[in-house]
C-alpha positions as CSV (number, residue, x, y, z in Angstrom):
1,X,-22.4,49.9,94.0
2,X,-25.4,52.2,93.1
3,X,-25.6,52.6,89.3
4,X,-28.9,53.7,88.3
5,X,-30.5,52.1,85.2
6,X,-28.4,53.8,82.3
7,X,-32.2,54.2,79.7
8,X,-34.1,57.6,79.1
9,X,-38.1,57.8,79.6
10,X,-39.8,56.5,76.3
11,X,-40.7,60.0,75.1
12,X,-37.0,61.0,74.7
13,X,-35.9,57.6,73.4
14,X,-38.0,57.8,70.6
15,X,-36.3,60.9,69.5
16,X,-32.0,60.3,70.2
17,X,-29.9,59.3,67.8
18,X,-27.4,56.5,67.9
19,X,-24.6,59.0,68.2
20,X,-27.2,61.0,70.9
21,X,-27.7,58.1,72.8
22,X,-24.0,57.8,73.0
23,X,-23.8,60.7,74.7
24,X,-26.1,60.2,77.0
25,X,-24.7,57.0,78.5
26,X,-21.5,58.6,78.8
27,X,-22.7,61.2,80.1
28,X,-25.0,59.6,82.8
29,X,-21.9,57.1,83.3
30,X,-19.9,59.4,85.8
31,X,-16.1,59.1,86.0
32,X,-16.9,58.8,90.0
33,X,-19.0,56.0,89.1
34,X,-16.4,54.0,86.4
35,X,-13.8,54.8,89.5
36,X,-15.9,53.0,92.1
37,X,-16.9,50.0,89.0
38,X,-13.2,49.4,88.8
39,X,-12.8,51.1,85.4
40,X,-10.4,54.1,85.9
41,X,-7.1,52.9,87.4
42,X,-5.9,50.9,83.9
43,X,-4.3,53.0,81.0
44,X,-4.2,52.1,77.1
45,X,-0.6,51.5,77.8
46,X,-0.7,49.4,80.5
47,X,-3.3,47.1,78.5
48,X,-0.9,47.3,75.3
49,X,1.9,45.9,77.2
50,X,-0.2,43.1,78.7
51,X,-1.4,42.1,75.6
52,X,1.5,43.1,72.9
53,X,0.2,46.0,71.5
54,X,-1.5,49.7,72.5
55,X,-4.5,49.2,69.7
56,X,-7.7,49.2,71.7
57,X,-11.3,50.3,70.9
58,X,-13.9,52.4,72.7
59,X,-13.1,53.1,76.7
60,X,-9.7,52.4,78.1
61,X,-10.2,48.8,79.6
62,X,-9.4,47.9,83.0
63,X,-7.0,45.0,84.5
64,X,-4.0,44.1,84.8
65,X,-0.7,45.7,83.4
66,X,2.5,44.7,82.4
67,X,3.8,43.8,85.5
68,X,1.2,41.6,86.7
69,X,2.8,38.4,84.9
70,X,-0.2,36.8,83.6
71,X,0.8,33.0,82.6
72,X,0.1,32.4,79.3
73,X,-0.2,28.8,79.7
74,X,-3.2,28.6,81.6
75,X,-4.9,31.0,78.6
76,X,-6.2,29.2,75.5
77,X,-7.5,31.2,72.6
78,X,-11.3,31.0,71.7
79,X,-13.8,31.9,69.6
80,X,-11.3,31.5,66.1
81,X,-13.1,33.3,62.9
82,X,-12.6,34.3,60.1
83,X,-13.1,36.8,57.0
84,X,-12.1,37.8,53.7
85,X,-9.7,40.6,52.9
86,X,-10.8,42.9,50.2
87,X,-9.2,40.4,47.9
88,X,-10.5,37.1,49.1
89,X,-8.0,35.0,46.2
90,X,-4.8,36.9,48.3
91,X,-5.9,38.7,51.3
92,X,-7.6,36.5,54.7
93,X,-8.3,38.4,58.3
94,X,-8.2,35.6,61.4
95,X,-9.6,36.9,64.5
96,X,-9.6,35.3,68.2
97,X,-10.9,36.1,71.6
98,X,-8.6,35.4,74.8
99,X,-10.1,35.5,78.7
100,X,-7.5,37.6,80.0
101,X,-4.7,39.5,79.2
102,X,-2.0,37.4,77.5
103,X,1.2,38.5,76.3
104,X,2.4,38.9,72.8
105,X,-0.6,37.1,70.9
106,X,0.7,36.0,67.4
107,X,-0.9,33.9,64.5
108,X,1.2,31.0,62.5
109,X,0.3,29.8,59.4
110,X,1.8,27.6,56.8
111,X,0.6,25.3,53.5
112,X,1.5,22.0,55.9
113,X,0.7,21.7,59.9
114,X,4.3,20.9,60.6
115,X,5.3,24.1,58.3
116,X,4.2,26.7,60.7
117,X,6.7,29.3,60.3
118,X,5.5,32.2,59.5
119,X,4.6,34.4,62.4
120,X,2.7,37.2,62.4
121,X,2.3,39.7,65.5
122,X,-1.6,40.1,66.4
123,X,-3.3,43.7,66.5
124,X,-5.3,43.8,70.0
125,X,-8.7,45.7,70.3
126,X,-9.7,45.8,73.9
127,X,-13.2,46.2,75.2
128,X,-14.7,47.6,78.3
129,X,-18.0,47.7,79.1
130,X,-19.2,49.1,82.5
131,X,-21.9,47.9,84.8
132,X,-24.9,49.8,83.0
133,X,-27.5,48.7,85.6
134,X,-27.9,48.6,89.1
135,X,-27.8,44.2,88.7
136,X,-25.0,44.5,86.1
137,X,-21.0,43.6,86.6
138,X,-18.6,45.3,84.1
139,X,-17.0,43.2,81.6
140,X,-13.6,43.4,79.7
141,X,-13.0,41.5,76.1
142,X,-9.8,41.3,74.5
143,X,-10.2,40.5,70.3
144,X,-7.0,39.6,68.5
145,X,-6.7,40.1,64.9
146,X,-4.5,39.0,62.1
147,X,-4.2,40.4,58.2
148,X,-2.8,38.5,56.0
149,X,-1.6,39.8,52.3
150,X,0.0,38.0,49.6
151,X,-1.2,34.4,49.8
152,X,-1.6,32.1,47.2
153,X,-4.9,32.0,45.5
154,X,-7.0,28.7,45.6
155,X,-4.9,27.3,48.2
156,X,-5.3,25.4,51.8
157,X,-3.5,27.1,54.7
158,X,-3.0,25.8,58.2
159,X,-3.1,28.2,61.0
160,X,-2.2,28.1,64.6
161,X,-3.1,31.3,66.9
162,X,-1.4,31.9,70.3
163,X,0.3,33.9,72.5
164,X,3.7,34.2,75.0
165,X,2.7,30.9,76.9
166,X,0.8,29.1,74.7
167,X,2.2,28.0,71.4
168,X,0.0,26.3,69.0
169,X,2.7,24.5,66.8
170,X,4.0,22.7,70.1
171,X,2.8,19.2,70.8
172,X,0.8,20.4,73.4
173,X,-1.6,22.8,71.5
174,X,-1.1,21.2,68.1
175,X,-4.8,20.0,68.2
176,X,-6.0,24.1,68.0
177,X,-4.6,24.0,64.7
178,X,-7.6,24.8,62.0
179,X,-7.5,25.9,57.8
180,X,-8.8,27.9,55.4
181,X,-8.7,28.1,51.7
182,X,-8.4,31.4,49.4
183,X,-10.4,32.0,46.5
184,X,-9.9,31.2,43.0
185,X,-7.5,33.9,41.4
186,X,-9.5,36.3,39.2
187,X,-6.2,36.7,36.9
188,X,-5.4,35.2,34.0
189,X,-8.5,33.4,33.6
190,X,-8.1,32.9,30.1
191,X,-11.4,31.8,28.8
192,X,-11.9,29.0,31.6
193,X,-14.8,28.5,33.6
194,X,-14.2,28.7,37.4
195,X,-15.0,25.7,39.5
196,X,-18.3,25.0,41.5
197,X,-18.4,26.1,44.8
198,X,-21.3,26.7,47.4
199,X,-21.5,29.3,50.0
200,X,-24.5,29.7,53.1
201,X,-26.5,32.5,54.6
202,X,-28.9,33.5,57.1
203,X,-29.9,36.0,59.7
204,X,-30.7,36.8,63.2
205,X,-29.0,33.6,64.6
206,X,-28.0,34.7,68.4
207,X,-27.3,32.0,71.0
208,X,-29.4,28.8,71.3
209,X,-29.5,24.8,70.8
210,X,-31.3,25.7,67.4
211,X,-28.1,28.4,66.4
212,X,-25.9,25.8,67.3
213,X,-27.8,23.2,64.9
214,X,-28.2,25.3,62.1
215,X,-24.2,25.6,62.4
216,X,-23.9,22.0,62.4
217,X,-25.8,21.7,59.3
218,X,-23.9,24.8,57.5
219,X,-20.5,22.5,57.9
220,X,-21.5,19.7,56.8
221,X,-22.6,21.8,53.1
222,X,-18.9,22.7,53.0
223,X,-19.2,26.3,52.2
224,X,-16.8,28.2,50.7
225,X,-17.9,31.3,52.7
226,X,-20.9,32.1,55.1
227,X,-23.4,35.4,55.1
228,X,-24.5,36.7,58.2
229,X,-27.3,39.1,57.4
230,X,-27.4,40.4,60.6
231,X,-28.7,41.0,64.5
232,X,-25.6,38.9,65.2
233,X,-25.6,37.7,68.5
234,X,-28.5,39.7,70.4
235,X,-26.3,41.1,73.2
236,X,-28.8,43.5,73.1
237,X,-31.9,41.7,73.0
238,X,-34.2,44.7,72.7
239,X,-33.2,45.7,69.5
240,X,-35.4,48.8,69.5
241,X,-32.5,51.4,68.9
242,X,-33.2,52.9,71.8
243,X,-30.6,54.3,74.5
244,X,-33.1,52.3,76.9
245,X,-31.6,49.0,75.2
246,X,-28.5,49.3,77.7
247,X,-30.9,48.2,80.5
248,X,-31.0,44.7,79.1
249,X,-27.5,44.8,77.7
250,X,-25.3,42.1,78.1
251,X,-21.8,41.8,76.4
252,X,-20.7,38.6,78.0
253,X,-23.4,37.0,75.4
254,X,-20.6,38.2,72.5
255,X,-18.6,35.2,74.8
256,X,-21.4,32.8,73.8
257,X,-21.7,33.2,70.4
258,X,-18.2,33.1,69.2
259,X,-18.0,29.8,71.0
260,X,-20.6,28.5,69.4
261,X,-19.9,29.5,66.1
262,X,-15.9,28.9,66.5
263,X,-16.7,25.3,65.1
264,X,-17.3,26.7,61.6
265,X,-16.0,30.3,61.4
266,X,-12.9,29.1,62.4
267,X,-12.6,27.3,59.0
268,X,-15.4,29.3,56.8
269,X,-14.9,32.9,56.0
270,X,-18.1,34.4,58.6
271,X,-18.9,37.8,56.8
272,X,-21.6,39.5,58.6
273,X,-24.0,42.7,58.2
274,X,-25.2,44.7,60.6
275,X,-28.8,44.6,62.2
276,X,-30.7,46.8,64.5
277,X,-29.7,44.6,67.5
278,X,-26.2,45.4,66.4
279,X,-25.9,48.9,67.0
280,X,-24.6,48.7,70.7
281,X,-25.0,53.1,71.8
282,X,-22.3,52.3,74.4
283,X,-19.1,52.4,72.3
284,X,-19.4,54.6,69.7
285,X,-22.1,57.8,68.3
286,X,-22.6,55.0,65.3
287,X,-23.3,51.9,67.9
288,X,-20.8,50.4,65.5
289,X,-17.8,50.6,68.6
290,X,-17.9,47.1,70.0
291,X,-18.9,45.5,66.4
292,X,-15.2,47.0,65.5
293,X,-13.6,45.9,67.7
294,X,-14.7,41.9,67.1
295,X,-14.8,42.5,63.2
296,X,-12.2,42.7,60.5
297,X,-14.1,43.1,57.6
298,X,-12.9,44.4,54.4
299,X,-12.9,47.9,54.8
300,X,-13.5,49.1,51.0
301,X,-17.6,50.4,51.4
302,X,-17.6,54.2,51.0
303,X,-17.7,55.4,54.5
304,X,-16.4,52.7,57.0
305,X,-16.0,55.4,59.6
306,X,-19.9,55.5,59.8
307,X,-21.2,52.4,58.2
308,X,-18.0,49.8,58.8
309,X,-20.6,47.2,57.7
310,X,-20.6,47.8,54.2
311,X,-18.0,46.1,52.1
312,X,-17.8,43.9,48.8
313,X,-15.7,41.1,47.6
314,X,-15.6,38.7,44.6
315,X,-15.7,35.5,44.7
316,X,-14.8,33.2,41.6
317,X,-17.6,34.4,39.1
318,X,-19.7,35.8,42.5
319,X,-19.6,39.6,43.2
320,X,-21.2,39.7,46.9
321,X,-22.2,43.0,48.7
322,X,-23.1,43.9,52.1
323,X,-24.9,46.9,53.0
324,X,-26.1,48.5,56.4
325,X,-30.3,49.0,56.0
326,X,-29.6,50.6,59.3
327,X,-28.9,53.6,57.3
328,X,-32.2,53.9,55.3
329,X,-34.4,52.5,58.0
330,X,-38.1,54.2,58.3
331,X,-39.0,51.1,60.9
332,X,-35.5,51.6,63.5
333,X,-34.3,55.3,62.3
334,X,-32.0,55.3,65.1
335,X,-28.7,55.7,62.3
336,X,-31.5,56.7,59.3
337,X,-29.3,58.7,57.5
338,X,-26.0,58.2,58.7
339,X,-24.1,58.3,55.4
340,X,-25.3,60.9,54.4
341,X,-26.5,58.8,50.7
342,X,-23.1,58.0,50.6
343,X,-24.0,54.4,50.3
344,X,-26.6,54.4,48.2
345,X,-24.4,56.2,45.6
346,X,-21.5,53.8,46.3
347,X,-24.4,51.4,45.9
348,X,-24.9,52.3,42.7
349,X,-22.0,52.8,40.9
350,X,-20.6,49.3,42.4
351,X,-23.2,47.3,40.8
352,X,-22.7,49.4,37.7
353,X,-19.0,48.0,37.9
354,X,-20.0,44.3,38.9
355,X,-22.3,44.1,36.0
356,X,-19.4,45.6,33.1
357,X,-16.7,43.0,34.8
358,X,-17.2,40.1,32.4
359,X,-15.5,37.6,34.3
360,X,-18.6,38.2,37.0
361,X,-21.8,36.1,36.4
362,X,-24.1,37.0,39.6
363,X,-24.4,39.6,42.0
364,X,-25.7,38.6,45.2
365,X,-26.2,41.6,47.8
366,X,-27.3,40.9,51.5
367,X,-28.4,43.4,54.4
368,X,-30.6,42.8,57.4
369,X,-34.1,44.7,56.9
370,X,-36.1,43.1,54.5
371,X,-37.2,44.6,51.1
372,X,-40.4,42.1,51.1
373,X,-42.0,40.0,53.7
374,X,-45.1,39.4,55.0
375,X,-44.4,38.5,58.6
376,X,-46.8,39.6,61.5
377,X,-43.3,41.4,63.3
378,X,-41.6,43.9,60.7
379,X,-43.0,43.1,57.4
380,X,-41.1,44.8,54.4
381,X,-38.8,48.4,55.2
382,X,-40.1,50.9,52.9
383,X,-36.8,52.6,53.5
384,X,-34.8,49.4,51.7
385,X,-37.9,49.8,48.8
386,X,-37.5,53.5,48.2
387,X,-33.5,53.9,48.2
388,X,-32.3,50.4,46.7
389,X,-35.3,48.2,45.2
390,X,-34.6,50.7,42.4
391,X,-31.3,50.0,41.8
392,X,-31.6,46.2,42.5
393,X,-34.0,46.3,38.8
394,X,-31.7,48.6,37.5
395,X,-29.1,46.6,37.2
396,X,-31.0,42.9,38.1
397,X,-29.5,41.5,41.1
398,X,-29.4,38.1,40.8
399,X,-30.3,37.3,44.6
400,X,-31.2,39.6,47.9
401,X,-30.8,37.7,51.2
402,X,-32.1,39.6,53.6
403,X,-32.9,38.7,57.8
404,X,-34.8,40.9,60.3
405,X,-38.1,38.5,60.2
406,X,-37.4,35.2,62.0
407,X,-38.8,32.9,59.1
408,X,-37.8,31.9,55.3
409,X,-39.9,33.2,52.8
410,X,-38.9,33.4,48.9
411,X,-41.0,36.0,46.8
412,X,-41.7,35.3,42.9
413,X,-39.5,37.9,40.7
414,X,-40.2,41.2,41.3
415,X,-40.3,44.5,38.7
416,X,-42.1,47.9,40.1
417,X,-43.3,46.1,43.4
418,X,-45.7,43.5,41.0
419,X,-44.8,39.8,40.1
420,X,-42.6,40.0,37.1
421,X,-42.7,36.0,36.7
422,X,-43.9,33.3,39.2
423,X,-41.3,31.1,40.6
424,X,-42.5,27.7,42.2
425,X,-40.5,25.4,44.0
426,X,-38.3,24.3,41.6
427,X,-38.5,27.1,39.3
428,X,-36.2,28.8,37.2
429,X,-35.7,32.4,37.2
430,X,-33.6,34.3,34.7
431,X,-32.9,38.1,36.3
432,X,-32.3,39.9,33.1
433,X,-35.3,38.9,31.9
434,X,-37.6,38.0,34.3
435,X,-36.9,40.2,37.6
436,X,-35.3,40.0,41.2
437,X,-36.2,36.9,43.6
438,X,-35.8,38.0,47.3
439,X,-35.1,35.8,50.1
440,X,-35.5,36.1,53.8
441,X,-33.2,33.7,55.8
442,X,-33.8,34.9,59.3
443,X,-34.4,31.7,61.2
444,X,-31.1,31.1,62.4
445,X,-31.7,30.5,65.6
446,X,-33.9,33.4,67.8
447,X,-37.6,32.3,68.7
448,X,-39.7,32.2,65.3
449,X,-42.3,34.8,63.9
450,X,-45.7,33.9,62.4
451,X,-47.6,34.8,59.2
452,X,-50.8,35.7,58.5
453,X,-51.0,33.5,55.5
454,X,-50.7,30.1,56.2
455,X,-46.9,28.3,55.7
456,X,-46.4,26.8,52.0
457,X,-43.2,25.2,51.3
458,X,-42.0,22.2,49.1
459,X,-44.0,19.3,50.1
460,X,-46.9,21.2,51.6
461,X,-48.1,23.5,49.3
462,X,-50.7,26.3,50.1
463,X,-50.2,29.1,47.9
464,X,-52.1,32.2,47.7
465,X,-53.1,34.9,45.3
466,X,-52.9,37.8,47.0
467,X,-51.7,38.4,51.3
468,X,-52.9,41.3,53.6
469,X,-49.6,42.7,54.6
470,X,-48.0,46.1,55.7
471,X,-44.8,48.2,55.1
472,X,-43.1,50.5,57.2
473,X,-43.4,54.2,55.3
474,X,-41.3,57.3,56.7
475,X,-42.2,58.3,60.4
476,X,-42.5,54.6,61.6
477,X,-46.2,54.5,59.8
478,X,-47.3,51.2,58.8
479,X,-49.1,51.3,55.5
480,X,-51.3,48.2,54.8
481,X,-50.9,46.4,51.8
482,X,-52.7,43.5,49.5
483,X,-49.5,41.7,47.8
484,X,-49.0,38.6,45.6
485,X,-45.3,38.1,45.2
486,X,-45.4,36.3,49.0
487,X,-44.4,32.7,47.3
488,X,-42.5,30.7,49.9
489,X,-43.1,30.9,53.7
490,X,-41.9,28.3,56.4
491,X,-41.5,29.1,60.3
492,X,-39.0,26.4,61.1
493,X,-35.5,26.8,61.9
494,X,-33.7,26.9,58.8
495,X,-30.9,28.9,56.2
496,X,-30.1,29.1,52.6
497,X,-27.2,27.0,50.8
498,X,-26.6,28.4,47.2
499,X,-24.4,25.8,44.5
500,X,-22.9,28.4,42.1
501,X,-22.0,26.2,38.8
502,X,-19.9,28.6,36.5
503,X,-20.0,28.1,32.9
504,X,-18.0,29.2,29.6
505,X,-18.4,32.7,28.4
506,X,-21.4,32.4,26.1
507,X,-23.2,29.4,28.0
508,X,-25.0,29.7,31.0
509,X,-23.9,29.9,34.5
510,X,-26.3,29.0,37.4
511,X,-27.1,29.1,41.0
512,X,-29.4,27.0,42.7
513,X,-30.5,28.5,46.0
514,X,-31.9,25.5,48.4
515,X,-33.9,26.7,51.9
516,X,-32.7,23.6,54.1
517,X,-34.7,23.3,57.9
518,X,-32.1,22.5,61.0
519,X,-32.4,18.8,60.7
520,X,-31.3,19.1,56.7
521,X,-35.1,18.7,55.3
522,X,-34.6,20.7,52.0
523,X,-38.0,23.1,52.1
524,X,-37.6,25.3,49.3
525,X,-35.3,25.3,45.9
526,X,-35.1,27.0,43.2
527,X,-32.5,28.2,40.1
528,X,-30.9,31.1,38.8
529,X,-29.8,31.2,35.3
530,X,-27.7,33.9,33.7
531,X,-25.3,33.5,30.4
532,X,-22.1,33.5,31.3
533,X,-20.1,37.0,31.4
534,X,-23.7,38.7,30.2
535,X,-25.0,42.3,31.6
536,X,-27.5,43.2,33.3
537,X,-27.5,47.0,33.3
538,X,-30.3,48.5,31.7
């Protein structure tokens, strides 16, 4: 079949829009040309009633309908994960992949394996992607999802998902069986401290044998809950925001990933933010489509039509937000602007609220684009700088993780774009006080970036004064830069563990963020203090 390359020449990439760029490859995509792929023939209704429901995202998807008796038995659910509702202590989201179209996909879940009762029907999104190149072969993905409201806070649940054919509570299946625990209830605290928990982050993981291992490592921390700070899986390994990304497009790599990471986000809450390898033009004006579809995230940012990525949740004494720097890139503008400032004013006033909730010690806030980093790649986004750093100081954010530059580096504090207060290797830092600490975790698993500087990390120190650097200013223009709050930098495969240790109102709560390489080798560590149930608005 002859389907030209679906990109634009340069000189018109450079200036579309995500949502333009949508309607270019739709546009160039004829409905002669999704006939001949195969794509045309299916409805929505005949894929609802293959699958158990009519809930689909982006283009109708091709297949087979509910005649075609697919047998469930020879189906098996993959790629389990899972996410926090907006309410983490009451409120879970499981989410699954099948191969094909099953029928009747449902979750069970119970406090015991052999107490499985509870069966909840499974919303389907369905996802078609045609053949966008000459080379290419369409592909259809069916996601499964699962809500679940009113559980027990602090508690273990078993859960089974499956499908008419495939039962996971039967001897058979039984092994398929996984758990997750809900958060601490934030009721009725009365004056006690909550317990000590850890959670894990990083960014730009995608599919490799070092992704895999930095998994392998993150479950053996047991975390109560993973961040993912973004550029996900790199189904689109250009990354550029470019409709010309399409030529190198490959969905099946979504398959990949959510096997590989199945083996701990199908028992650790995986809560991800979106990168600039993310936004996928195919799906939807916002590239956000296809993310939709294998998502369930919480839902309660300010404008989840535009910017699904952006969400909060509390956990124990932890208020965590994630943000879309997609929307206030200068480096990647493809969605610069796509709220409208919405966000940055929801921003705002939700780390105004964070910081007057007394029973809520630190705020952590992670996004892809980095605030500061002094890589040879992308450096720091001067879009992040101008619309948040401000409001980060405002109200001292205890800790920014942030992706985009395949490395970990830690800065010192930071107040005005100076060092505020140094903070070596085992450091403390105390935010209301002494500044913000930013951390880049984006050596997940894609191939590494370099530094100018050389590396200096626990155990092989080689710090510097001062590091010849760059940002990225409005227009794309990289403005050089001399700075001195570059403290940490390492270029091996590696993420972030944080201990949270709560504390009594009055004493003080900390959190000690540890930069740990693939094989384990801790390479950076350092402390956050804060007294308990203090403020930090200024």
């Amino acid at each position: 079949m002859d389907i030209p390359n679906m990109g634009v020449p340069a000189g018109l990439a450079d200036r579309l829009t995500m949502a333009e760029q949508h309607e270019y490859l739709r546009g160039r995509l004829s409905r002669r040309r999704l006939l001949r792929s195969g794509a045309a023939t299916a409805t929505l209704v005949a894929v609802g009633g293959a699958l158990g429901t009519g809930s689909a995202s982006a283009a109708p998807v091709p297949g087979r309908t509910a005649t075609d008796g697919v047998d469930g038995s020879a189906v098996a659910p993959i790629g389990r994960h899972l996410a926090f509702g907006a309410e983490p202590d009451t409120r879970f989201r499981v989410s699954w992949q099948v191969p094909a179209p099953v029928r009747k996909p449902f979750l069970r879940f119970g406090r015991h394996p052999w107490e499985l009762s509870h069966r909840i029907e499974a919303e389907v999104r369905a996802l078609h992607t045609p053949a966008l190149t000459a080379a290419g072969a369409p592909v259809d993905q069916y996601y499964l999802h699962v809500e679940l409201d009113h559980l027990l806070p602090d508690t273990t649940y078993y859960y089974g998902v499956g499908h008419q054919g495939f039962d996971p509570a039967s001897q058979q299946a039984i092994s398929t069986l996984s758990t997750f625990r809900t958060a601490p209830s934030r009721r009725g605290r009365g004056g006690r401290p909550y317990e000590p928990f850890t959670f894990t982050a990083f960014g730009d993981q995608g599919v490799s044998a070092h992704a895999a291992g930095n998994d392998h490592v993150i479950l053996a921390q047991n975390p109560r809950f993973h961040l993912h700070a973004g550029d996900i899986c790199y189904a689109d390994p250009a990354g550029s925001g470019r409709s010309s990304d399409s030529s190198v497009y490959s969905a099946a790599t979504w398959d990949a990933f959510l096997a590989q990471t199945e083996t701990v986000a199908s028992k650790v809450p995986w809560m991800v933010a979106y990168g600039n390898h993310d936004m996928e033009a195919w799906y939807s004006p916002n590239g956000y489509g296809g993310e939709d579809a294998r998502w369930f995230l919480p839902g309660n940012g300010p404008d989840p039509r535009h910017a699904p990525g952006v969400y909060s949740f509390t956990y124990g004494n932890v208020g965590v937000i994630s943000l879309d720097a997609n929307d206030v890139s200068y480096e990647i503008p493809a969605n610069l602007g796509i709220t409208a400032g919405r966000q940055t004013a929801w921003l705002d006033r939700k780390l105004r609220e964070l910081r007057h909730d007394e029973g809520i010690d630190f705020v952590v806030v992670f996004f892809h684009h980095c605030a500061f980093s002094t890589t040879h790649q992308h450096a720091s986004e001067g879009g992040v700088r101008e619309a948040w750093v401000p409001l980060f100081e405002k109200y001292r954010v205890d800790l920014v993780v942030n992706g985009h530059n395949h490395v970990y580096e830690r800065t010192d504090a930071i107040l005005g774009n100076k060092v505020s207060r140094a903070v070596p290797s085992g450091g403390t830092v105390e935010p209301e006080r002494d500044g913000v600490v930013y951390v880049t975790a984006g050596a997940a698993g894609r191939s590494l970036y370099g530094f100018d500087a050389p590396d200096t990390y626990e155990g092989h120190e080689n710090h510097q004064d001062t590091v010849a650097t760059y940002h990225f200013a409005q227009g794309g223009v990289k403005v050089p830069e001399t700075v001195g709050w570059s403290r940490v930098r390492y270029t091996g495969y590696s993420f972030i563990r944080v201990d949270v240790a709560p504390a009594h109102a009055g004493r003080t709560a900390t959190m000690k963020v540890t930069a740990l390489a693939e094989d384990g080798t801790q390479v950076d560590h350092y402390t956050i203090a804060r007294r308990a149930g203090g403020r930090g608005d200024r």
